[in-house]
Structures are given as C-alpha cells and as structure tokens.
C-alpha positions as protocol buffer text, in pm:
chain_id: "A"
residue {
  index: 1
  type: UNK
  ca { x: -343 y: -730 z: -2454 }
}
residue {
  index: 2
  type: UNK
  ca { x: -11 y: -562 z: -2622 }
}
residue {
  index: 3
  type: UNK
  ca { x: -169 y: -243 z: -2434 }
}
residue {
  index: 4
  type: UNK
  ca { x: -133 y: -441 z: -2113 }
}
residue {
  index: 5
  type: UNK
  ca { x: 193 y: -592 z: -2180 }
}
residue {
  index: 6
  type: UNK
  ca { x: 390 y: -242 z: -2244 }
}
residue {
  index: 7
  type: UNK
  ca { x: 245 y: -95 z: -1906 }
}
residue {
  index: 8
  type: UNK
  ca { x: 343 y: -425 z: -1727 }
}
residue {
  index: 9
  type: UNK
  ca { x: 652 y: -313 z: -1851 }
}
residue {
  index: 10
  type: UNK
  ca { x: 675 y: 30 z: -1797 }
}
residue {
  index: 11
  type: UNK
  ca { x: 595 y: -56 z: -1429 }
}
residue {
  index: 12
  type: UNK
  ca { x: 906 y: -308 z: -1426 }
}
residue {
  index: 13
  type: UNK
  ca { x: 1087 y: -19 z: -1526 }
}
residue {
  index: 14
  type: UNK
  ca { x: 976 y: 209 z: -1268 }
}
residue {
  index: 15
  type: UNK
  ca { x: 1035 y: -13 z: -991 }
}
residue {
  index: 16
  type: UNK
  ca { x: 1382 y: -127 z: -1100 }
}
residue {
  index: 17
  type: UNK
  ca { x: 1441 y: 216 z: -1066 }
}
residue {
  index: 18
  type: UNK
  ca { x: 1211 y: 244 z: -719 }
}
residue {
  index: 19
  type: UNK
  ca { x: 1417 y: -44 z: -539 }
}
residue {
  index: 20
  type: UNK
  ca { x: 1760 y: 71 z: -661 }
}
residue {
  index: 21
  type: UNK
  ca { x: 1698 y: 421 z: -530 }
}
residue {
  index: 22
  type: UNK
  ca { x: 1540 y: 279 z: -182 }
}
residue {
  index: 23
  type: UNK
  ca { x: 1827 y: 8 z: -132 }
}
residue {
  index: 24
  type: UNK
  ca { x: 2101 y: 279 z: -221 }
}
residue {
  index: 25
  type: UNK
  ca { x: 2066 y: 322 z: 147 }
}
residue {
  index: 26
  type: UNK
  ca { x: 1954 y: -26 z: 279 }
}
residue {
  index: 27
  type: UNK
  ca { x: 2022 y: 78 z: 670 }
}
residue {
  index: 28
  type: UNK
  ca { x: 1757 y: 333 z: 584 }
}
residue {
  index: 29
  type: UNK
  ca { x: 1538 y: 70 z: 372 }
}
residue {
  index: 30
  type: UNK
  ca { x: 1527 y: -162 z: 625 }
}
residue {
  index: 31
  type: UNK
  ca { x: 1467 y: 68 z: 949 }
}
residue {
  index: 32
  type: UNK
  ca { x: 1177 y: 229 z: 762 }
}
residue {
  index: 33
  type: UNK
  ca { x: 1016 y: -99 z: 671 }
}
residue {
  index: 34
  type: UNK
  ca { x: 1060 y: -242 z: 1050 }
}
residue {
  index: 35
  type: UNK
  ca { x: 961 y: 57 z: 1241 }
}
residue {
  index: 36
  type: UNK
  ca { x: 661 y: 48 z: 1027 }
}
residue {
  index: 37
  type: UNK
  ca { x: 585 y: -318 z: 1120 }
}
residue {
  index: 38
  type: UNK
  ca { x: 691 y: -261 z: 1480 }
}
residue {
  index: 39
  type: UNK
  ca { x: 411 y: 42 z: 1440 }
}
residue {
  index: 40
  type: UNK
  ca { x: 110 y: -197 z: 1307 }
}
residue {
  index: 41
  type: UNK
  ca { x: 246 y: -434 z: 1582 }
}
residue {
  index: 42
  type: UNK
  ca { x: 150 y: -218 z: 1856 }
}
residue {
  index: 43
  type: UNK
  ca { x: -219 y: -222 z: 1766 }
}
residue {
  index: 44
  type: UNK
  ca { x: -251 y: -554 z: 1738 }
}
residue {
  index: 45
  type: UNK
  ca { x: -130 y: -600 z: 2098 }
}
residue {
  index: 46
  type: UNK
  ca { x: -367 y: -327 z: 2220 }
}
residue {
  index: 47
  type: UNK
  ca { x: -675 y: -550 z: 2069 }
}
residue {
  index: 48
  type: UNK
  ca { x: -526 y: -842 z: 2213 }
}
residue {
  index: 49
  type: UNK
  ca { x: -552 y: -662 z: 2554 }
}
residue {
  index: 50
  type: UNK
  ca { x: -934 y: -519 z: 2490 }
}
residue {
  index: 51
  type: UNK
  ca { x: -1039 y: -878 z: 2371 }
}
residue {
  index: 52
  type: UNK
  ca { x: -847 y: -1039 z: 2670 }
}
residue {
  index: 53
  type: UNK
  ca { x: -1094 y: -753 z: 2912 }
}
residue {
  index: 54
  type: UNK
  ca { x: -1393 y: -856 z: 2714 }
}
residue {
  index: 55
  type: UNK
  ca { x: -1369 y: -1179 z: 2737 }
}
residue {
  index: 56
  type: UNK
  ca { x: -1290 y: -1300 z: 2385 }
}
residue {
  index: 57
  type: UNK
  ca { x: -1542 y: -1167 z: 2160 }
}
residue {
  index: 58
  type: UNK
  ca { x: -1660 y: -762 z: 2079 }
}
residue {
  index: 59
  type: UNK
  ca { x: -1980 y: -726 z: 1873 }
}
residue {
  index: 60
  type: UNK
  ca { x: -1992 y: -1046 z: 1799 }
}
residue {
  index: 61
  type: UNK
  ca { x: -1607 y: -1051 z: 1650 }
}
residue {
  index: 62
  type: UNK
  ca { x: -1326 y: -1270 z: 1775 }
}
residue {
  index: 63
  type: UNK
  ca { x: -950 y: -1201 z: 1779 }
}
residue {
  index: 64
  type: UNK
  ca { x: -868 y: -1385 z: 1469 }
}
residue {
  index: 65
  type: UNK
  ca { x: -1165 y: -1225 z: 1295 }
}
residue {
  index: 66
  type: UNK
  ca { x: -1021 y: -858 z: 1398 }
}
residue {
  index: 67
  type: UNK
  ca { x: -646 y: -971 z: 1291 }
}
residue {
  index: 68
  type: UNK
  ca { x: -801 y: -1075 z: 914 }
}
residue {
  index: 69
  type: UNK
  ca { x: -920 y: -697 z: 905 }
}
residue {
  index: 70
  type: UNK
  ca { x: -623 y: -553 z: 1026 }
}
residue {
  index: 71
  type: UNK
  ca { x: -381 y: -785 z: 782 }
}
residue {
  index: 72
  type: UNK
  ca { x: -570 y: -661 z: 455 }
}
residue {
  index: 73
  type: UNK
  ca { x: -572 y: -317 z: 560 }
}
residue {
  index: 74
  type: UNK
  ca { x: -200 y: -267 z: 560 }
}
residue {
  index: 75
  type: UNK
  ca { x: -154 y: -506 z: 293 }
}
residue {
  index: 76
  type: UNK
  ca { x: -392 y: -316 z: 70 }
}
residue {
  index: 77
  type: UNK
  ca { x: -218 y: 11 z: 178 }
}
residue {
  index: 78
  type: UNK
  ca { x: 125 y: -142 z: 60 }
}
residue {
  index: 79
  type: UNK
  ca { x: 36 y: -208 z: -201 }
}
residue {
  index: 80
  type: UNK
  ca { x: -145 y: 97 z: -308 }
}
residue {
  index: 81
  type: UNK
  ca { x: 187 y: 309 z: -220 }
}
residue {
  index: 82
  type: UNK
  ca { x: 459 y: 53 z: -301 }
}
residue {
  index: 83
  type: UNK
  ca { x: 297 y: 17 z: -725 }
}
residue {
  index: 84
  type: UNK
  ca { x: 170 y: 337 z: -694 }
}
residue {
  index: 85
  type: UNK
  ca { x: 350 y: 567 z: -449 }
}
residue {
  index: 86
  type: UNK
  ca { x: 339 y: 887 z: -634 }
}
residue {
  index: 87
  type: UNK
  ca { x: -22 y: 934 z: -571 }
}
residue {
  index: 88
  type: UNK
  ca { x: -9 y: 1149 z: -261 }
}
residue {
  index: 89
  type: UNK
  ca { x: 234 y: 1386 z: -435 }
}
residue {
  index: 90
  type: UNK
  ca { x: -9 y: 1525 z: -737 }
}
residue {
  index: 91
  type: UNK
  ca { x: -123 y: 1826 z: -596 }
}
residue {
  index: 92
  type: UNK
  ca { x: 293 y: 1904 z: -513 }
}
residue {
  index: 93
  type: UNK
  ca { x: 375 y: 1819 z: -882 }
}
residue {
  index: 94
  type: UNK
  ca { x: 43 y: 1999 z: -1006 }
}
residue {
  index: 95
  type: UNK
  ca { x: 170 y: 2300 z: -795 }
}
residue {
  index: 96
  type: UNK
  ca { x: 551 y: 2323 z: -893 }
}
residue {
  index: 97
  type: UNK
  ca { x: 464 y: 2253 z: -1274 }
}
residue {
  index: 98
  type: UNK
  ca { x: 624 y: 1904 z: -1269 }
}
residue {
  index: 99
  type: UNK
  ca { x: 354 y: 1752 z: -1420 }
}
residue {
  index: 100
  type: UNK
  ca { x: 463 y: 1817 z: -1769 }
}
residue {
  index: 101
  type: UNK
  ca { x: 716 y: 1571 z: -1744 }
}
residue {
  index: 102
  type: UNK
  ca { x: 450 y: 1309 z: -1698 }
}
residue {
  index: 103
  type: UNK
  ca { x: 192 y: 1478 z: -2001 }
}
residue {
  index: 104
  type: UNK
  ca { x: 471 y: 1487 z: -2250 }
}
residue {
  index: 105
  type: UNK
  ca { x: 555 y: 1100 z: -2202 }
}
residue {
  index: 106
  type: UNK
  ca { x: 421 y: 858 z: -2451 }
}
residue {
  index: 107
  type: UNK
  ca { x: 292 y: 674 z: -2179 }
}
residue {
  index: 108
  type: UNK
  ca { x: -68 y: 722 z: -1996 }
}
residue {
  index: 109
  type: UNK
  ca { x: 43 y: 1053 z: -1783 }
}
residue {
  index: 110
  type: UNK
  ca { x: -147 y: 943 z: -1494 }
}
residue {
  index: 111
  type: UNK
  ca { x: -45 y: 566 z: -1444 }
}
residue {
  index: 112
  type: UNK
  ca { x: 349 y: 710 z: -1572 }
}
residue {
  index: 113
  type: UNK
  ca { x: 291 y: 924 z: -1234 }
}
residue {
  index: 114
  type: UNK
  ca { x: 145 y: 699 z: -1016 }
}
residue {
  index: 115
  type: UNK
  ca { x: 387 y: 452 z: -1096 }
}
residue {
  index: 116
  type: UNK
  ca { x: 727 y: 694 z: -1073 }
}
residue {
  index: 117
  type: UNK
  ca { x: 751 y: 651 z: -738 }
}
residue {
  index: 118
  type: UNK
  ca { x: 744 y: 392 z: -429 }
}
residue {
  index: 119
  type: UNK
  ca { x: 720 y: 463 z: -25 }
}
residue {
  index: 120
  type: UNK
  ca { x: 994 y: 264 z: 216 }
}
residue {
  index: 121
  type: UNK
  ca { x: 753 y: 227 z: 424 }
}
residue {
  index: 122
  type: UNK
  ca { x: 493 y: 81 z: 204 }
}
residue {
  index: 123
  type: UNK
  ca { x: 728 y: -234 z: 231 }
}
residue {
  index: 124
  type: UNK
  ca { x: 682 y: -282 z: 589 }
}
residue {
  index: 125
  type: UNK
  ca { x: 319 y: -240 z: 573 }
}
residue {
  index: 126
  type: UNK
  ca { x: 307 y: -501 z: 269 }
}
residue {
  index: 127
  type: UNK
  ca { x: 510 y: -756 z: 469 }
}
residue {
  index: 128
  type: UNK
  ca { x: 345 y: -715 z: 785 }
}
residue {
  index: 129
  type: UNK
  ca { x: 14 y: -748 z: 638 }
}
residue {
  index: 130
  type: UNK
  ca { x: 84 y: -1112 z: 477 }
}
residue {
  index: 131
  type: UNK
  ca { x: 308 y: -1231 z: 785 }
}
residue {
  index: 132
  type: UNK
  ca { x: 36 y: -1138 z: 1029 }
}
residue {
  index: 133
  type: UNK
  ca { x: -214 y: -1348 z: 830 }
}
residue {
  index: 134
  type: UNK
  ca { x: -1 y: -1608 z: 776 }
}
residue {
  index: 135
  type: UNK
  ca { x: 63 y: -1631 z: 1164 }
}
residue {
  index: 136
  type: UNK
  ca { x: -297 y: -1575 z: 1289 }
}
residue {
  index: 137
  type: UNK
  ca { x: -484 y: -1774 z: 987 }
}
residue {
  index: 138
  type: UNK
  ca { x: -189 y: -2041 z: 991 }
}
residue {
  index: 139
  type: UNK
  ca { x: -437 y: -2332 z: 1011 }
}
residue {
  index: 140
  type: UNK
  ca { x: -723 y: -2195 z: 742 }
}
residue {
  index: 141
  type: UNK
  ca { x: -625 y: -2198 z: 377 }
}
residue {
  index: 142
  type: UNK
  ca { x: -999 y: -2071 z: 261 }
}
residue {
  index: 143
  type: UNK
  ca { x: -896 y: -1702 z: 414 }
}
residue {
  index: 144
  type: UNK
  ca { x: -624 y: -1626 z: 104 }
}
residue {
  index: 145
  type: UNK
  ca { x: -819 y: -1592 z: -146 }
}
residue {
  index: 146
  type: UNK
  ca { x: -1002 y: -1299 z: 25 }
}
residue {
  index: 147
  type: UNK
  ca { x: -740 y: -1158 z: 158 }
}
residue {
  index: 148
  type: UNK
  ca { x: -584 y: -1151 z: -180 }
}
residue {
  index: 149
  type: UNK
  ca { x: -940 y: -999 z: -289 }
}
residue {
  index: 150
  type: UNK
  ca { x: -966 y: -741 z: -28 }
}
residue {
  index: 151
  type: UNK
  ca { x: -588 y: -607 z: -39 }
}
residue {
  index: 152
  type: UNK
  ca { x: -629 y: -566 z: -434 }
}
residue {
  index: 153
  type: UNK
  ca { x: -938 y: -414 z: -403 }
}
residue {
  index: 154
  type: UNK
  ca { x: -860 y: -194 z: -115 }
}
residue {
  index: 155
  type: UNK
  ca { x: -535 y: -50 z: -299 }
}
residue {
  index: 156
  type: UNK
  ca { x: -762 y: 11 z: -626 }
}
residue {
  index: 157
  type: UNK
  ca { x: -972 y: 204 z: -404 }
}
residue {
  index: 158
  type: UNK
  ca { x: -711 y: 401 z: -141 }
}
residue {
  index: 159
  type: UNK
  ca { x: -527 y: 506 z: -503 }
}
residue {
  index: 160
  type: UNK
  ca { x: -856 y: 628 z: -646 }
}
residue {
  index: 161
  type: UNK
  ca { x: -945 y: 802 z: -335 }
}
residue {
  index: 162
  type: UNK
  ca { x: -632 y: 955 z: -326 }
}
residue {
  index: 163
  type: UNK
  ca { x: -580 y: 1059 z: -661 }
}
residue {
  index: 164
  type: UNK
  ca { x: -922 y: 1198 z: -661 }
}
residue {
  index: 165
  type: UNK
  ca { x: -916 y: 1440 z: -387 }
}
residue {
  index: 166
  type: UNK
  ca { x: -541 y: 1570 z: -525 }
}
residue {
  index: 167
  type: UNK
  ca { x: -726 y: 1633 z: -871 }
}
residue {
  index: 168
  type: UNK
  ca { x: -903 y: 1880 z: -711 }
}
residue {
  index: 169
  type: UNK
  ca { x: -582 y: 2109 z: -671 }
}
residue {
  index: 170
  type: UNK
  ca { x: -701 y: 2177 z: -1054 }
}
residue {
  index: 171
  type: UNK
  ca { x: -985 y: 2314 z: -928 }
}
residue {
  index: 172
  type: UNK
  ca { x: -879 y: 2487 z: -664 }
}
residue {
  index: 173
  type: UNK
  ca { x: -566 y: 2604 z: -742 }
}
C-alpha cells in the first residue's frame, strides 16, 4: 500500500508540473480544450441528424443510447492522455535516447514516462465526455457507475494499446 501511496504521489508531482506548464499560456489552454469539445460536438449533431432521418432508432439503438457511447469514449481518451500523456511519444524518446532519463529514475521507468507528460487537449475531451452525459442522461442516475467503469477501463486499455505498439520501436529500430 506504501508502494501505492509514493506513485500517487509521484503522479501529483507530475501533474503540478503538467498544469503549470499548460496554464503558463491559459489563452492557449483554454482554446485547445474548447476547439476540442466544439470538435466532439460536431458528431453528435451529425447522429442527431441520421437518427432524426431514421426515425429515432438504428439497429435497434436510440439517441441517448448512442450519446452514452460517445460520452465514455472521449472521457476514457482524456483520461488516458491527460494521467498518462507521454504514451504516444515512446518511440520519439526511444529514438533520440531520452529514455535514459526515465531508466535512471528511482521510480518505475515506464509509469515515470507515462506520467511526465499531459495533452491540452485531453482536457476538452475529459470535460466534454462527463458534460455530455450529464446533459443527455440528466434524469438516470444508474448510468454513472458505468460510465465511470467504461472510461477507466477504456483509458487502461487505449494506454496499453498505445504503449504496446511504441514498444515495438525496440524491435524494429
């Protein structure tokens, strides 16, 4: 559990460090973070045209059903690259030799580089994903708990995705 504690820590560290860097330039911060909600935004309205031709159910799905999906999905992907943002950079670090930094740490190396850096526009996606439940699913409580489920899970597994195919630069070269 003392394990536990001092990377709960290490990742408070880390993301002191994330936020102060990303609000250094809060005009920046916060036009990433919208324009990323304003993005996920835009497909919601094209389903709510498609279900609108279809007459209010696809397959068998209704609206409310498809905005559920598409709040964990950008939730889970927030969360994946807001905790654990420098996942898509391995292969870069792997290539320039950076990742000694991370090996000679007394930390894990891999959850010390996963958890060095945070996307701006991770943020948006985070937010948009909870507001967009919270609008559509307004009158059912029973839906938060698996959203909750299904945005942790689904950052667990974009992270291990993407770590896994940038391990293969080892390979590869």
């Amino acid at each position: 559990m003392s394990k536990f504690r001092s990377y709960l820590g290490l990742f408070g560290c880390y993301m002191k460090v994330n936020m102060a860097a990303s609000l250094e330039y809060r005009s920046s911060f916060a036009v990433q973070a919208f324009g990323m909600a304003i993005s996920n935004a835009s497909f919601v309205f094209f389903w709510w045209i498609a279900f609108q031709q279809m007459g209010g159910a696809i397959g068998g799905y209704s609206f409310n059903d498809v905005l559920f999906i598409w709040s964990v999905c950008p939730t889970a992907f927030g969360i994946a690259y807001v905790v654990f943002g420098n996942a898509s950079q391995i292969t870069r670090l792997i290539i320039q030799g950076e990742l000694d930094t991370y090996l000679l740490q007394p930390k894990d190396a891999l959850l010390s580089l996963l958890f060095a850096r945070s996307r701006l526009t991770a943020w948006g996606d985070l937010f948009y994903g909870i507001i967009l439940l919270a609008v559509s699913q307004s009158g059912n409580p029973k839906v938060w708990l698996p959203f909750a489920l299904g945005s942790v899970l689904g950052a667990i597994l974009c992270t291990a995705i993407v770590v896994t195919a940038h391990s293969c630069t080892f390979f590869l070269g």
